[in-house]
C-alpha positions as CSV (number, residue, x, y, z in Angstrom):
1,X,0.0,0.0,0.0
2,X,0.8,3.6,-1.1
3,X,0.1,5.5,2.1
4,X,1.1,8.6,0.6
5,X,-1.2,8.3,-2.5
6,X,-4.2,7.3,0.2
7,X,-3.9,10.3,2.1
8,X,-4.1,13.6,0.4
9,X,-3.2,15.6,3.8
10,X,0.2,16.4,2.9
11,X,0.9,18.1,6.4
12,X,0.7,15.2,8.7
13,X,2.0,12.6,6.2
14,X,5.6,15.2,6.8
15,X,5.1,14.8,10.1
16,X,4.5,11.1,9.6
17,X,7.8,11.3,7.3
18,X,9.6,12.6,9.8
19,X,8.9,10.0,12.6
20,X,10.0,6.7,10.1
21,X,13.3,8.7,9.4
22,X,13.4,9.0,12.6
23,X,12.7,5.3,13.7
24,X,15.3,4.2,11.4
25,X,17.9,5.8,13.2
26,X,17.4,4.5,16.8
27,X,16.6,0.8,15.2
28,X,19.7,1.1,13.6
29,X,21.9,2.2,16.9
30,X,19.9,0.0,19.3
31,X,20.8,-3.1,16.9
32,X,24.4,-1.6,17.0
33,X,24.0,-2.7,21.0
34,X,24.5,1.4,22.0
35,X,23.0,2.7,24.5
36,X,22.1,-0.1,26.5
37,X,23.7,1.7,30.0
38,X,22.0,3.4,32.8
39,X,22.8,7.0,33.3
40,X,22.4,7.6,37.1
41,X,19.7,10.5,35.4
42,X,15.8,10.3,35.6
43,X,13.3,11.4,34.0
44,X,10.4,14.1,34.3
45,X,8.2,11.0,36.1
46,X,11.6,9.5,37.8
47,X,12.1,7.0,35.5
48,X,15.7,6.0,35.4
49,X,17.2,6.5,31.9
50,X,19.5,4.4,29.2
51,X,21.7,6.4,27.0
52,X,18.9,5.4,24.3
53,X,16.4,7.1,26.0
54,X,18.1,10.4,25.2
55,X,19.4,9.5,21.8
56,X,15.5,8.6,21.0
57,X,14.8,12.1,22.3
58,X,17.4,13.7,20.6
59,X,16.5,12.4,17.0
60,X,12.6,12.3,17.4
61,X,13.4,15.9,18.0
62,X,15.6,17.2,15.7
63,X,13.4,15.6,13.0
64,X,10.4,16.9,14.2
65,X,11.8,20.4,14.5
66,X,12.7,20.7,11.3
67,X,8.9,20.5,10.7
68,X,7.0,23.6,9.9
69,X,3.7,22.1,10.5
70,X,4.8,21.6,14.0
71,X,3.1,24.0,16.7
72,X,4.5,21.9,19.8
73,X,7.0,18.4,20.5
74,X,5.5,17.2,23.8
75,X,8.1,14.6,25.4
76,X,8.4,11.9,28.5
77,X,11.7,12.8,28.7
78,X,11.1,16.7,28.8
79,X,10.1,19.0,31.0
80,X,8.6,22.2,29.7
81,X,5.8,23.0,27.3
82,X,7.6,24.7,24.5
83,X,6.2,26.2,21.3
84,X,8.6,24.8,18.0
85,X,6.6,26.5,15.4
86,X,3.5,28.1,13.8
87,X,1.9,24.8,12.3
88,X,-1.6,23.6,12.6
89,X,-0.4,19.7,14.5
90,X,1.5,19.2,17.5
91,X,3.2,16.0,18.4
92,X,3.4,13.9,21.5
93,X,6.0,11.1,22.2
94,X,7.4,8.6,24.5
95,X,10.9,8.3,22.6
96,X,11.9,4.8,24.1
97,X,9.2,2.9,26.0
98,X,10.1,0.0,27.2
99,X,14.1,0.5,27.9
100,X,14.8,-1.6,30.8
101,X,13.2,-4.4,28.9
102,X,15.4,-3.3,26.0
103,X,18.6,-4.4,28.5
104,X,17.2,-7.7,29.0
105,X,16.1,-8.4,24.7
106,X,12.8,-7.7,25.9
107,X,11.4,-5.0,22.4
108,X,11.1,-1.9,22.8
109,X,10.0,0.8,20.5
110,X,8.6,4.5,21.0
111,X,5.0,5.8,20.7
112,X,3.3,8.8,19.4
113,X,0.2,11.0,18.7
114,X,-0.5,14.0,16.5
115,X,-2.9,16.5,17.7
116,X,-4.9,19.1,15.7
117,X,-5.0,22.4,17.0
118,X,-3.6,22.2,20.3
119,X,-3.0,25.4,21.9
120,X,-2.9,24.3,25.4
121,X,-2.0,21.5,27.6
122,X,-6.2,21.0,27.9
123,X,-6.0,20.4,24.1
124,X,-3.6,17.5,24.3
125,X,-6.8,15.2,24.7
126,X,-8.9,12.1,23.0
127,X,-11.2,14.6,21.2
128,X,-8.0,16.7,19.0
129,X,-5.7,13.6,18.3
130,X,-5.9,13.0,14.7
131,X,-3.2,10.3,14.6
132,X,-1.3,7.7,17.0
133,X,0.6,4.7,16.9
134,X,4.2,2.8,18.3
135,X,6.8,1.7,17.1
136,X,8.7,-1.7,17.9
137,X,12.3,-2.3,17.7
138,X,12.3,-6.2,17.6
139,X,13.8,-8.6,14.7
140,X,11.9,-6.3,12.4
141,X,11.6,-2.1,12.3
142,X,7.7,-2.3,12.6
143,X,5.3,0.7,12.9
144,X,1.2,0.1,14.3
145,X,-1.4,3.3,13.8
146,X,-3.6,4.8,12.8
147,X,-4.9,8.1,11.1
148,X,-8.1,9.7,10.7
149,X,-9.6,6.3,12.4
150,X,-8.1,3.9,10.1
151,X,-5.3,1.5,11.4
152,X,-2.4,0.1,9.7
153,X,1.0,-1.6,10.3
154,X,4.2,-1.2,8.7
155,X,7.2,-2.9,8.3
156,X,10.8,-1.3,7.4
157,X,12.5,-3.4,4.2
158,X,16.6,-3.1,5.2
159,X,17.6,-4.5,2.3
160,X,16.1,-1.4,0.0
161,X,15.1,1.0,3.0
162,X,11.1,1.1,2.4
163,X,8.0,0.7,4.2
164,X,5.5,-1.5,3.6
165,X,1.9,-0.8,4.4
166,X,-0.9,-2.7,5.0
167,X,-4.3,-2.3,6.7
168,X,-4.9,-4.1,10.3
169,X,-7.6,-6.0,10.7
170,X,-10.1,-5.8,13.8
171,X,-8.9,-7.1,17.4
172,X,-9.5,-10.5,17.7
173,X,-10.7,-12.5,20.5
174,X,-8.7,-13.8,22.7
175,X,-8.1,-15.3,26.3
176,X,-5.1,-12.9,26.9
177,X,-4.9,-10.9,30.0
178,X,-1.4,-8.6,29.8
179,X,-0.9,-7.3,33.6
180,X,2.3,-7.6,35.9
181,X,0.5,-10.1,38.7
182,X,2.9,-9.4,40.9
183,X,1.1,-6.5,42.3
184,X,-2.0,-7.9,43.1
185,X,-2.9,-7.7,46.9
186,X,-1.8,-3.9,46.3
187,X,-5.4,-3.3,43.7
188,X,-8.3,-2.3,44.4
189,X,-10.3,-5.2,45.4
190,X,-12.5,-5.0,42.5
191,X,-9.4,-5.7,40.1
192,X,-8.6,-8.6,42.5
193,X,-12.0,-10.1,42.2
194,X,-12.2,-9.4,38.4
195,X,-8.8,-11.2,37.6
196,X,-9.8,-14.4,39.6
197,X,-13.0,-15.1,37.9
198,X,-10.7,-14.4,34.6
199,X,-7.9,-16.9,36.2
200,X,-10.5,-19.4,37.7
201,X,-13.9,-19.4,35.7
202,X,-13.6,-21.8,32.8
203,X,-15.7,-21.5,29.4
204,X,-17.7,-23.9,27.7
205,X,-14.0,-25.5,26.6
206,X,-12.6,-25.6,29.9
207,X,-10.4,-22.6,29.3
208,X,-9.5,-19.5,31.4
209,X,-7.5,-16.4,30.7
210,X,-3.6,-16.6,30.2
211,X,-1.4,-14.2,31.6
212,X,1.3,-12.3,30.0
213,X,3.9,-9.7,30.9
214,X,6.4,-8.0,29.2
215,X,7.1,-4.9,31.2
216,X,6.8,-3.0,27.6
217,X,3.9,-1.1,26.4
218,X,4.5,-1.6,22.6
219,X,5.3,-5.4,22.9
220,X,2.2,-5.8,24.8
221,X,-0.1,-3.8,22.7
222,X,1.5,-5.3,19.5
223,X,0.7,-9.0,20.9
224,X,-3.1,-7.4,21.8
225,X,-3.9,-6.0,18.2
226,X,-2.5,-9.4,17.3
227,X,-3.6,-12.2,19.2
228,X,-6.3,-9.9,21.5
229,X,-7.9,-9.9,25.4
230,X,-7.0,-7.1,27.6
231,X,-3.7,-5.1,28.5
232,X,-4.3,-3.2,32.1
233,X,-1.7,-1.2,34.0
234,X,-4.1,0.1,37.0
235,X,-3.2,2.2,40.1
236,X,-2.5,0.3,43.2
237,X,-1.9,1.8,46.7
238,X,2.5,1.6,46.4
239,X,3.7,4.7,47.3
240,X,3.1,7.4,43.5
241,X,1.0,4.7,41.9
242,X,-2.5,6.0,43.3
243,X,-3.0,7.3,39.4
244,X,-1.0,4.3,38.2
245,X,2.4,4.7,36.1
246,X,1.8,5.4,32.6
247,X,1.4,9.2,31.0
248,X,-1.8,9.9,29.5
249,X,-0.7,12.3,26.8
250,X,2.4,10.5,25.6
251,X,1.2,6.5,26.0
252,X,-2.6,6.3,27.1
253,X,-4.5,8.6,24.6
254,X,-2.5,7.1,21.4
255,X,-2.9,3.9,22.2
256,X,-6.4,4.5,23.2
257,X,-7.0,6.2,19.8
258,X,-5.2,3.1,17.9
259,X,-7.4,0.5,19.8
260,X,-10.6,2.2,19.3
261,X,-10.0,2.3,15.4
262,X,-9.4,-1.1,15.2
263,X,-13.0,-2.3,17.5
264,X,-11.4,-2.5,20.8
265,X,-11.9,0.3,23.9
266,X,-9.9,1.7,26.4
267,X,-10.8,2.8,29.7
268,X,-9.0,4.4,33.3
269,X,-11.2,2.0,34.9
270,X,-14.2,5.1,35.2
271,X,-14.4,5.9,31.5
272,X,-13.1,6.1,28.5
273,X,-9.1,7.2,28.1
274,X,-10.1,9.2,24.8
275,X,-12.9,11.4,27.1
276,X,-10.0,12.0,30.0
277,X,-9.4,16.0,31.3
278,X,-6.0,16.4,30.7
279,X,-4.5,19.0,33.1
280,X,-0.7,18.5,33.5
281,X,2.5,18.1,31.0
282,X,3.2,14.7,33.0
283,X,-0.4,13.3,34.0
284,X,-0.6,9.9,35.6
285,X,-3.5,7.5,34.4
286,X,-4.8,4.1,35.3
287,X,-4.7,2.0,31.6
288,X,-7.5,-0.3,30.4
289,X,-7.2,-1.4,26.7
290,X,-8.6,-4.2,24.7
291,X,-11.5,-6.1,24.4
292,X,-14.8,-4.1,24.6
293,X,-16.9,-5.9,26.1
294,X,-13.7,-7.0,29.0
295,X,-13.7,-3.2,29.2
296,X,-17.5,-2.5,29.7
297,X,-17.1,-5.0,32.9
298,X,-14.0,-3.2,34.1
299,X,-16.0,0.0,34.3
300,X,-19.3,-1.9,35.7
301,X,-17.2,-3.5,38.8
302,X,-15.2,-0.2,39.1
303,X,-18.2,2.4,40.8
């Protein structure tokens, strides 16, 4: 597929330009085995950092800036809310999600969401993103999204440096339940309840949920547009998780926008990611994504 003949919006295919160049660099130097090392530095959310945490930065930036559709770069790994330009989109992004993992050979990738008219932090919301989507640095440069509320995945050729595009289909069903178990007598007590009777209630085959963990967001997600079920990071009562871990304007809301183009639903456990307030650079969420109907029970136990 042509995805620059399908889409005659010339602005945010740039922009969209910009973010594969960009890819292809940090695929290239994590495959190199740089930037594997921790820094003794943090993040704005205290995340420890790898030296490919800022080199991911560094070149998402620098692409991006060169931009003159760009209005503002949003980043994890940044602090301020800085104006780049005079262009209608701004861009969000988590540069490197999933870097510990990255250590271990665990994927990692970065994720991303475009946003029409956003003048404010407010504006960096579910009702103004126009296009988001992750990459995955695995055995293969690979690219999920969507734009305009149509999904597709991509995958980088190395031998003559192209993309190829083709259209995802809907989430499947499946008996997948993505969540790091290890936390559970610190949920909420729904949760707790709701991932027994997933553990411990067989179907009309005699089979329960399986549980998966990667400790990275774009490795899970890619194995949920894939295989289906449920992803969930949810708050829990350790000490700076009572919103849970993951940003809702550089993870949450692209992801959330992805999913929903593809059938599936996201939720903070109340309502719908895409219909959260956002009031700070750095906000917090509880993360709900997958199957609707697994969603819809989520947000029925949860009041």
């Amino acid at each position: 597929m042509d995805l620059y003949k399908k889409y005659q919006n010339t602005e945010i295919l740039e922009i969209f330009k910009s973010l594969l160049k960009s890819s292809e660099t940090i695929y290239k130097e994590l495959k190199s085995g740089a930037g594997l090392e921790f820094l003794n530095t943090t993040n704005e959310t205290d995340d420890e950092q790898i030296g490919l945490d800022v080199f991911a930065d560094e070149c998402f930036q620098e692409n991006a800036d060169k931009d003159t559709n760009i209005k503002y770069i949003l980043s994890e790994e940044r602090p301020d809310f800085v104006q780049y330009g005079d262009g209608r989109y701004s861009l969000t992004l988590d540069p490197l999600d999933g870097s510990k993992s990255a250590i271990v050979g665990i994927p990692s990738g970065a994720i991303f969401g475009v946003f029409d008219e956003a003048n404010n932090i407010s504006d960096f919301c579910g009702k103004n993103i126009v296009s988001g989507g992750f990459f995955v640095f695995g055995i293969n440069l690979e690219v999920y999204f969507a734009i305009n509320n149509e999904a597709y995945k991509g995958v980088f050729n190395n031998e003559n440096s192209s993309w190829n595009f083709v259209s995802l289909d809907k989430l499947p069903k499946y008996k997948m339940f993505a969540i790091n178990a290890s936390n559970k007598i610190k949920w909420d007590n729904w949760l707790q309840d709701f991932y027994d009777d997933l553990m411990n209630v067989e179907d009309e085959n005699g089979k329960t949920y399986n549980i998966r963990w990667y400790a990275s967001m774009v490795s899970e997600v890619k194995r949920l547009i894939i295989q289906g079920g449920l992803f969930a990071y949810p708050n829990d009562s350790r000490k700076g998780y009572s919103n849970g871990h993951l940003r809702l304007v550089y993870e949450a809301i692209p992801m959330a926008y992805l999913l929903k183009s593809i059938g599936g639903s996201s939720s903070n456990g109340k309502k719908s990611i895409l219909d959260v307030d956002v009031i700070e650079l750095h906000q917090k969420t509880p993360v709900f994504l997958g199957d609707k109907e697994l969603i819809q029970r989520i947000e029925n136990l949860n009041k």
